[in-house]
C-alpha positions as CSV (number, residue, x, y, z in Angstrom):
1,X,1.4,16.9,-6.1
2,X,-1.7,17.5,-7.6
3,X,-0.3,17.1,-11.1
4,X,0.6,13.7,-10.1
5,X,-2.4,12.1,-9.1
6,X,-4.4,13.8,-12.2
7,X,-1.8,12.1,-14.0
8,X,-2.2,9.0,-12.6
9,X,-5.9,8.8,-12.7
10,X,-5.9,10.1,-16.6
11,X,-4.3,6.6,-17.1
12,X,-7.5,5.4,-16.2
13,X,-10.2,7.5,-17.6
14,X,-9.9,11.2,-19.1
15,X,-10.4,14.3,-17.4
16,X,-12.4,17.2,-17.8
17,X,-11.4,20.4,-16.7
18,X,-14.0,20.7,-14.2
19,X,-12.9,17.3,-12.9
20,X,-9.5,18.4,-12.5
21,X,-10.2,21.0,-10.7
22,X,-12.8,19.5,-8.4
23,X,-9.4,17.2,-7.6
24,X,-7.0,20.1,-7.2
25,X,-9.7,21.9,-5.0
26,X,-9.8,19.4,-2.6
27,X,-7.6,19.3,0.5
28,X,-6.5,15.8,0.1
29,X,-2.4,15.7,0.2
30,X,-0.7,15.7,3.6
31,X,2.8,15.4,4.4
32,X,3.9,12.6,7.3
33,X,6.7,12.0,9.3
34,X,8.4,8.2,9.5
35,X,6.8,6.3,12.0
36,X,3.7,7.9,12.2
37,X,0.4,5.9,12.6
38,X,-2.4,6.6,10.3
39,X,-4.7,4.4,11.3
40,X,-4.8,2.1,14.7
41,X,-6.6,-1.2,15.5
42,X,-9.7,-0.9,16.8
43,X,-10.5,2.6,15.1
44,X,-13.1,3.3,12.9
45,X,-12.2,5.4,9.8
46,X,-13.4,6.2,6.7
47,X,-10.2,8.0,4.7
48,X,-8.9,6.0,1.5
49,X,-4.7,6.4,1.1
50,X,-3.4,7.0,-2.0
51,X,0.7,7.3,-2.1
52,X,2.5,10.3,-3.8
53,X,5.7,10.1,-2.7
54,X,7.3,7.4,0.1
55,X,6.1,3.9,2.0
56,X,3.3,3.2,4.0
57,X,2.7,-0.3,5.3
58,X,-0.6,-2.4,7.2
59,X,0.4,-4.6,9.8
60,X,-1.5,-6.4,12.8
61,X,-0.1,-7.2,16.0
62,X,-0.5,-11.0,17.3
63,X,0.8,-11.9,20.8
64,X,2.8,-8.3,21.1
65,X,4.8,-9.1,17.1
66,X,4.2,-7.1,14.0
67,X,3.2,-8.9,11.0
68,X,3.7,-6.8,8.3
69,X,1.2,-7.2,5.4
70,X,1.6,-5.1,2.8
71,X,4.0,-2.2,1.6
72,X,2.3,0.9,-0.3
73,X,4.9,3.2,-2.4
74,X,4.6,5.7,-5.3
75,X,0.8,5.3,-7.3
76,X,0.0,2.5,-5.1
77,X,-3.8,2.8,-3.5
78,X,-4.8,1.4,-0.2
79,X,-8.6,1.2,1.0
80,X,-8.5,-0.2,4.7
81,X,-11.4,-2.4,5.3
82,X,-12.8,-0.3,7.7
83,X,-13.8,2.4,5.4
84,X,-16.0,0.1,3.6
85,X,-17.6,-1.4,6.4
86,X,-17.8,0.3,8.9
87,X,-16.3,-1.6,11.3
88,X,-13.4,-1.0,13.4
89,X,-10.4,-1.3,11.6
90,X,-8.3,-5.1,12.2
91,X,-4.8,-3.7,11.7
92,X,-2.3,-1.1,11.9
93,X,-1.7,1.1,9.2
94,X,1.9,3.3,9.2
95,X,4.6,5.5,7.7
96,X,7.6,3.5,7.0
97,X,9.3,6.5,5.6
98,X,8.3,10.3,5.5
99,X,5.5,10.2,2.9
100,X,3.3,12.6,0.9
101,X,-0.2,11.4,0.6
102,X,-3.4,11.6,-0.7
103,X,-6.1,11.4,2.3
104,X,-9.4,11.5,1.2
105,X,-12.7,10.1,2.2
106,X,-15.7,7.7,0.1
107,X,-17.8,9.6,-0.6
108,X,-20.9,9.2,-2.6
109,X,-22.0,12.5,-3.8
110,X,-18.6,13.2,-5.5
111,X,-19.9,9.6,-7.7
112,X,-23.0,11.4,-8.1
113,X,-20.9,14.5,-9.6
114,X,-18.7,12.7,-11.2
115,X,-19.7,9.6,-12.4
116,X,-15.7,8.9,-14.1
117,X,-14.9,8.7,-10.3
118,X,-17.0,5.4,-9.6
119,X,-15.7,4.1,-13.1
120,X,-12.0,4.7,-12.0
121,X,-12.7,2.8,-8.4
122,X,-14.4,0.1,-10.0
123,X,-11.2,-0.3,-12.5
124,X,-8.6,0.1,-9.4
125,X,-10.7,-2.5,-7.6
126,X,-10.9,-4.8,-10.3
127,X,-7.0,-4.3,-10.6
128,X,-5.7,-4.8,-7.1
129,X,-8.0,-7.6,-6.6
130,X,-6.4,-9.4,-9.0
131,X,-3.0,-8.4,-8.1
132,X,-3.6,-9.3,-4.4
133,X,-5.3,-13.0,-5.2
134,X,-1.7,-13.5,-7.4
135,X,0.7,-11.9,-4.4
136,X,-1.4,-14.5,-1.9
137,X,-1.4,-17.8,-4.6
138,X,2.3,-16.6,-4.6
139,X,2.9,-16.7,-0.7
140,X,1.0,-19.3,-0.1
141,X,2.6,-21.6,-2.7
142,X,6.6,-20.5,-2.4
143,X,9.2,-21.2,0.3
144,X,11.0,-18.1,2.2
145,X,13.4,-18.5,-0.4
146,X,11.2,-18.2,-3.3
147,X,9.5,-15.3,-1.4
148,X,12.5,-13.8,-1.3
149,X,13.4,-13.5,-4.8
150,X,10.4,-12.7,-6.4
151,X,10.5,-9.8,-4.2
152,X,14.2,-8.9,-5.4
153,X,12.4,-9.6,-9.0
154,X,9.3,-7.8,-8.6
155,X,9.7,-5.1,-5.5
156,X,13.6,-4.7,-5.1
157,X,13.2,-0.9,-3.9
158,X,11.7,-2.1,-0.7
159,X,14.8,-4.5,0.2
160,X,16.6,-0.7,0.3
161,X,13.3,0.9,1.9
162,X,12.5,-1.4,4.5
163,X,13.9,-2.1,8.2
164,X,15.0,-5.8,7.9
165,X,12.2,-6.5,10.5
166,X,9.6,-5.2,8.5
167,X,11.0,-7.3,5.5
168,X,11.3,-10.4,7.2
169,X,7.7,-10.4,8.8
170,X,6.5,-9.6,5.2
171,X,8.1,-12.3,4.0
172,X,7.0,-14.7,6.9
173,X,10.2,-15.4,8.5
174,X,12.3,-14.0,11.3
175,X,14.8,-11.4,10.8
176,X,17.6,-13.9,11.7
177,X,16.0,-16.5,9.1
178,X,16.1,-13.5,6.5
179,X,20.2,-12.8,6.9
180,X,20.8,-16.2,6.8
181,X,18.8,-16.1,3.6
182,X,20.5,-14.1,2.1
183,X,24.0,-14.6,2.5
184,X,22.6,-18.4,1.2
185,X,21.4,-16.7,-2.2
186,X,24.8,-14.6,-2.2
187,X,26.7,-17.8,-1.7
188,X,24.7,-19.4,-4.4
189,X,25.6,-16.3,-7.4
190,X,29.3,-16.5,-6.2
191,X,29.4,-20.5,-7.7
């Protein structure tokens, strides 16, 4: 597990030894079961996510639905809010299936030691910024159907991954809405 995340931040900015070990020293990577809540609404927490192996999704709940927001798989990063601010956290964050993670906390004086670490949160910032202002022009700009397949374009793991539900809320429809969707498209490819 180790050897993955080192390998994943070396695509960022090299290593040195000591830095790889300061990584493989700490006790980061924990193991949880599908279903499980890592961090409720209302809780304060400071841990960062990082995803080895598996799904994790955020999610708030508005008049007793889920509304998914996000899906985190393999080498994706998540930074709730809360961690930054201080503040208790606005959503839900959970294991869609069983996941090994990365758990850690942000933490200043491991900057201070290792100044690569800043440079490497800066750079994954930067990064999912970006990728988060296109997935939101994106949403904001598509119909369901559109929605739809640039998920099967850009994500089609999670259509195998993912409850229906969880999909459909993503996507901003009903589950009902979503079936119906898709035996539309299916119709569509068998013209």
């Amino acid at each position: 597990m180790q050897d993955l995340l080192v390998g994943f931040i070396s695509r960022y900015v090299s290593l040195t030894e000591d830095e790889k070990k300061a990584i493989v020293s700490l006790d980061i990577f924990r193991s949880v079961k599908k279903g499980t809540t890592l961090l409720k609404e209302g809780q304060h927490s400071k841990d960062l996510y990082f995803v080895i192996k598996g799904c994790i999704r955020t999610y708030y709940i508005i008049d007793g639905e889920e509304k998914t927001t996000a899906f985190y798989t393999e080498m994706d990063a998540l930074t709730p809010h809360c961690a930054i601010s201080n503040a208790p956290s606005d959503y839900f964050i959970s294991a869609v299936e069983d996941s090994i993670i990365s758990v850690g906390e942000m933490e200043v004086n491991i900057f201070e030691k290792f100044p690569k670490f800043e440079t490497l949160c800066r750079i994954l910032s930067e990064e999912l910024l970006a990728k988060q202002q296109i997935n939101f022009d994106e949403f904001k700009t598509s119909s369901p159907e559109q929605r739809y397949l640039n998920l099967l374009q850009k994500r089609p793991d999670l259509v195998q991954r993912v409850p229906q539900h969880q999909l459909a809320s993503f996507l901003g429809i009903k589950p009902q809405s979503l079936s119906r969707l898709r035996a539309r498209i299916l119709e569509k490819s068998k013209r």
